[in-house]
N, C-alpha and C positions, 0 to 999 in steps of 0.2 A: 416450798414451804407447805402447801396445801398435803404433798404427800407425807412427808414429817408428820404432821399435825395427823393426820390419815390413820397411822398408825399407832398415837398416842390415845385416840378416841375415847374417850369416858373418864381421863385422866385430868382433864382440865375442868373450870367453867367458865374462864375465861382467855383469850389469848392476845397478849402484849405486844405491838408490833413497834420497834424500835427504828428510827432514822432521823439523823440528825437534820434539824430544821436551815442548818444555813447552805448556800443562798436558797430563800423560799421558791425562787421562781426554778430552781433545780429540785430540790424537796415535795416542791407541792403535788407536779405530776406522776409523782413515782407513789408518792400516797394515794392520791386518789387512785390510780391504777388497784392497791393493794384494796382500797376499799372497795372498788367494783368487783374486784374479784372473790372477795369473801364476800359482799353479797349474793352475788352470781351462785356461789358454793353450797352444799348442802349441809356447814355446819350451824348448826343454832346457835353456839356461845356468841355473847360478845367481841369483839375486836376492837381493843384498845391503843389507840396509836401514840406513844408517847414521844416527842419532839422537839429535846430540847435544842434552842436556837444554839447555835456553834456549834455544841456538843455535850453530851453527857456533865464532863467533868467544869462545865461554868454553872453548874447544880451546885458542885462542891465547895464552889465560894461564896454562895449566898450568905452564910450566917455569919457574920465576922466573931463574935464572940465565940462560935463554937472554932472558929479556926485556931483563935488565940489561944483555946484552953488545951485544945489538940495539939497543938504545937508548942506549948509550954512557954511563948513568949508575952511580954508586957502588953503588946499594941501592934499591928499591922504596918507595913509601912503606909506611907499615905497614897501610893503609887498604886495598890489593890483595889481593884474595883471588885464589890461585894455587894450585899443586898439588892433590889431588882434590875440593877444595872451591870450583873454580869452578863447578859445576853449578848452585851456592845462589848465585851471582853473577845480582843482578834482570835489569842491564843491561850486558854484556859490553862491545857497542860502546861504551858512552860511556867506561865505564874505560880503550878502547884510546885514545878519540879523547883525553883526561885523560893518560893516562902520552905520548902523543906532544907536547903539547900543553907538559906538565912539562918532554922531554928539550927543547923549544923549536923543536917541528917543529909544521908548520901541518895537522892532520889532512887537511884539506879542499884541500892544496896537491896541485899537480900530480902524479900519479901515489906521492905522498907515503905511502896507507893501504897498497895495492898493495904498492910495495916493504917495506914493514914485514910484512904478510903473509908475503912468498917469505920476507925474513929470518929471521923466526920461525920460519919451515916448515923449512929449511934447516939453522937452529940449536937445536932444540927438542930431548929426548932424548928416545926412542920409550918409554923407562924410565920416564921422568914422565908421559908421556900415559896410558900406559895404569896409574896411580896413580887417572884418572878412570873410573869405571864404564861411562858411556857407550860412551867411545871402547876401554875393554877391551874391551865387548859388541861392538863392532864388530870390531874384533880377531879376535877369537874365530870370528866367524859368515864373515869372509874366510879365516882360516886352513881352517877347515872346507869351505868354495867349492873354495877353490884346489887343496884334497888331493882334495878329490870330481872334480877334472879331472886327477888326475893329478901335479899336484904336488909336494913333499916340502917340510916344514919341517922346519925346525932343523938 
């Protein structure tokens, strides 16, 4: 990664490092690893480690409203776990590939998960994401990046 990044040099000013947080006692030391090592490293940016527990895609069911409206149906089943309590969701993806599958979209169709992603991304409220710990944590540790370059929030 360091040679990657090596070769992008003045292109960034900050850099994202991504890995999914579950199980933590497998996650944690492979993070910290990546943190000593960009310390150790002679780049100045930030490094942000974003970590969401199970996986990326139990980001995608935090907002239930916005799932609904994205999916064009009434209501969720009640089966969905959503709001801060996707992190305890086993298998994120099969829930999304199950709620598309319910609205009568073919998970597996052309470019079909794709667009349901940007949708969500698009439609989701930054209010409800950060209801999840993970992605507050990350939140947090950007906000913190960003003012350390100079930045200003709020």
């Amino acid at each position: 990664m360091l040679r990657a990044l090596d070769r992008e040099r003045g292109t960034f000013d900050v850099v994202l490092y991504h890995h999914d947080g579950a199980p933590p006692a497998k996650s944690g030391p492979v993070l910290e690893r990546m943190r000593q090592t960009w310390q150790a490293s002679d780049f100045e940016e930030p490094l942000v480690a974003v970590v969401p527990m199970r996986e990326t895609e139990a980001w995608v069911l935090a907002d239930a409203a916005a799932l609904v409206r994205v999916l064009n149906v009434r209501r969720l089943d009640r089966s969905v776990v959503t709001g801060p309590e996707v992190e305890s969701c086993r298998n994120p993806k099969a829930v999304i590939d199950a709620l598309l599958a319910g609205a009568g979209l073919n998970p597996n169709g052309n470019g079909v998960l794709q667009n349901f992603y940007v949708s969500v991304a698009e439609t989701a409220g930054i209010a409800e994401l950060r209801k999840v710990a993970a992605f507050q944590q990350w939140w947090n540790d950007m906000i913190e990046a960003l003012e350390g370059l100079g930045y200003q929030h709020g």
